[in-house]
C-alpha positions in Angstrom: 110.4 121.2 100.9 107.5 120.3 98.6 108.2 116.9 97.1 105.2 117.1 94.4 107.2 120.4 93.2 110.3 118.2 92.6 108.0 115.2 90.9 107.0 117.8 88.5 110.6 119.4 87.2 111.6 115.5 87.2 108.9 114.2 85.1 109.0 116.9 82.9 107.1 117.1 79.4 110.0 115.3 77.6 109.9 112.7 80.3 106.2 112.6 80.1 106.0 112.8 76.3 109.1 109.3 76.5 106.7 107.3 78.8 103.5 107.8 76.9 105.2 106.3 73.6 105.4 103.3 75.7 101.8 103.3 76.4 99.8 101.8 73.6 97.1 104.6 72.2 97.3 106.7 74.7 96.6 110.1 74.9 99.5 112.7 76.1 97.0 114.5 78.4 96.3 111.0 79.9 99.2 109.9 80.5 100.4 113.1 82.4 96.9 112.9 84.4 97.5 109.4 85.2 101.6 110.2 86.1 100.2 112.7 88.7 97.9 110.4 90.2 100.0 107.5 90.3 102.8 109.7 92.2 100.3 110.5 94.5 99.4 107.1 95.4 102.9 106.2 95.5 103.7 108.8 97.7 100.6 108.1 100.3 102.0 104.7 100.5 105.5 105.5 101.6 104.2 107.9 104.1 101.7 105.3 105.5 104.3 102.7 105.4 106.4 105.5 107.1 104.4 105.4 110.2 105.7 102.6 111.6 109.3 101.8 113.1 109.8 99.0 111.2 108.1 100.3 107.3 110.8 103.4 107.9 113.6 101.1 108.7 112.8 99.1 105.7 112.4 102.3 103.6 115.4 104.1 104.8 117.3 100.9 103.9 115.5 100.5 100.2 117.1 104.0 100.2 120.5 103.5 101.6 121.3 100.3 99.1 119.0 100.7 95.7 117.5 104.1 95.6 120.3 106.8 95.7 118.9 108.9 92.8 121.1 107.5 89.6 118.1 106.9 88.1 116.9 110.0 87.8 120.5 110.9 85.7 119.3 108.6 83.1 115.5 108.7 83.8 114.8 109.2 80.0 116.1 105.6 78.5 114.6 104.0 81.7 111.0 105.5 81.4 111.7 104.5 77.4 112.5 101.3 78.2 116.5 100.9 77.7 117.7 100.4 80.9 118.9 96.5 82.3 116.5 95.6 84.9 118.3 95.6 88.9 116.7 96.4 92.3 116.7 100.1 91.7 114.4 99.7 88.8 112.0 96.5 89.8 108.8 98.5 89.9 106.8 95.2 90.6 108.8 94.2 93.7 108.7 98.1 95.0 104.7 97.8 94.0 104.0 94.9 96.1 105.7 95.7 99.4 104.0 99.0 98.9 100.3 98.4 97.9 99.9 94.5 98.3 96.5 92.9 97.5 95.2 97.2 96.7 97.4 97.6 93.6 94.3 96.2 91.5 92.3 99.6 93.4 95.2 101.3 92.6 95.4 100.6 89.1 91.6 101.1 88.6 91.7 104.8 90.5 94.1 105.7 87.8 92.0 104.3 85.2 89.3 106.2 86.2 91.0 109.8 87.1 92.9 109.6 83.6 91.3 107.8 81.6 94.0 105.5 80.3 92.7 101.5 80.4 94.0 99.1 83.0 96.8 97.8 81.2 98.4 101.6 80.4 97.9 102.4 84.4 99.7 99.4 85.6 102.5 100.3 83.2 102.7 103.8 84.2 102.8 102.6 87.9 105.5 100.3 87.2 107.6 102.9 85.7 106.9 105.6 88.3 107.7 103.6 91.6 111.2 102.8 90.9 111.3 106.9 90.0 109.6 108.2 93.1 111.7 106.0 95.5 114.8 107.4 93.2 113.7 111.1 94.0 113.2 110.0 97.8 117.0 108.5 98.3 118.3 112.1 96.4 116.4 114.2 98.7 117.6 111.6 101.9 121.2 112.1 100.4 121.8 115.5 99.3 120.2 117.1 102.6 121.7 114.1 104.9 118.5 113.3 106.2 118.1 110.6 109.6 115.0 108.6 109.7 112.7 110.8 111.7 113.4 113.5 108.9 112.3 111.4 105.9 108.9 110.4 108.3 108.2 113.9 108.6 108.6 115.1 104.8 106.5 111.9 103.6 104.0 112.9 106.6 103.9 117.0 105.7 103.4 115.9 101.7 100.8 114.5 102.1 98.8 116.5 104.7 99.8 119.7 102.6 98.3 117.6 99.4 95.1 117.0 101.1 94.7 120.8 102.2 94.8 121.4 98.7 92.5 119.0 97.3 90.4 117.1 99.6 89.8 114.2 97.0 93.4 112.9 97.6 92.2 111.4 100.9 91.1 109.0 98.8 94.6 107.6 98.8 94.3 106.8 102.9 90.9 105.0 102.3 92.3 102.8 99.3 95.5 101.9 101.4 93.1 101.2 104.0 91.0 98.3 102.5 91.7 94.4 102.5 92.2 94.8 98.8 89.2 93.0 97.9 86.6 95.7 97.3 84.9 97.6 94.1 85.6 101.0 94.4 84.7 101.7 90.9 81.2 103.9 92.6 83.6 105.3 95.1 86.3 106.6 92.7 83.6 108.0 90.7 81.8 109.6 93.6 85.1 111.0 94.9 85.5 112.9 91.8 88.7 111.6 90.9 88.7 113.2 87.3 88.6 116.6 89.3 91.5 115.4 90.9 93.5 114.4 88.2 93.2 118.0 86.6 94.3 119.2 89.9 97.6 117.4 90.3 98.6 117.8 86.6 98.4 120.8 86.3 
């Protein structure tokens, strides 16, 4: 099962197209660039976070009690801004368990690989989390996946991703840091524009 191909037939061009009308002058192409990316990151997170007993406990029950997939059957008013705010769309709570004092990296990474400002790739971020832990709890649900199973899709995403493009190990050395380094050099040496066009394609 290839999560990323599911990310893409869910954030589809009329999903992307909804989301960058929330985004103040941005460009369409940036906003899907940045959408990809920001997955991404999302997605090396839950795996990292997967690693351990305890992250996978918590994930499995972030899945079990706010993230069944529902928001994906109205995906469109919540990425255009009409849904009431609950658990199962608190992108700055799911942000903060997940990237802690590297969100600001995060941010920036997207910045840089899309070319949106900060501002637009916090709120892409925002919007996406609450979606990619939505897709996780439908893939956990429909194919009645245990623990061990959702440790081992997060873990083979990821590995498959960085066999197809190196720079998304990028994503392990971000998660990585303390949260308080400049990795504005290291983004750009990493080629994250390259990888950017990669992932949205």
């Amino acid at each position: 099962m290839d999560i990323f191909n599911l990310v893409q037939s869910v954030l589809n061009d009329n999903v992307i197209g909804t989301l960058n009308q929330q985004l103040p002058q941005a460009q369409p192409q940036q906003t899907k660039t940045a959408t990809s990316i920001a997955m991404s990151a999302i997605m090396n997170a839950l795996a990292k976070n997967a690693n351990s007993d305890q992250g996978l406990n918590g994930l499995v029950g972030a899945l079990n009690t706010n993230h069944d997939g529902g928001i994906l059957e109205n995906i469109m008013d919540f990425v255009g801004g009409n849904t009431p705010q609950s658990k199962s769309t608190d992108g700055v709570g799911i942000l903060s368990h997940l990237f802690g004092g590297n969100i600001f990296n995060i941010v920036e990474l997207i910045s840089k690989g899309s070319g949106l400002d900060r501002n637009n790739s916090m709120s892409t971020l925002m919007k996406l989390a609450p979606v990619a832990l939505g897709l996780l709890g439908q893939v956990k649900r429909k194919n009645n996946m245990q623990a061990n199973d959702l440790r081992s899709l997060l873990q083979n995403t990821v590995q498959q991703e960085r066999k197809q493009v190196a720079e998304s190990s990028i994503f392990e050395r971000l998660l990585d840091k303390d949260g308080d380094g400049d990795i504005k050099d290291e983004v750009l040496q990493m080629g994250m524009k390259a990888l950017g066009s990669f992932l949205s394609r």
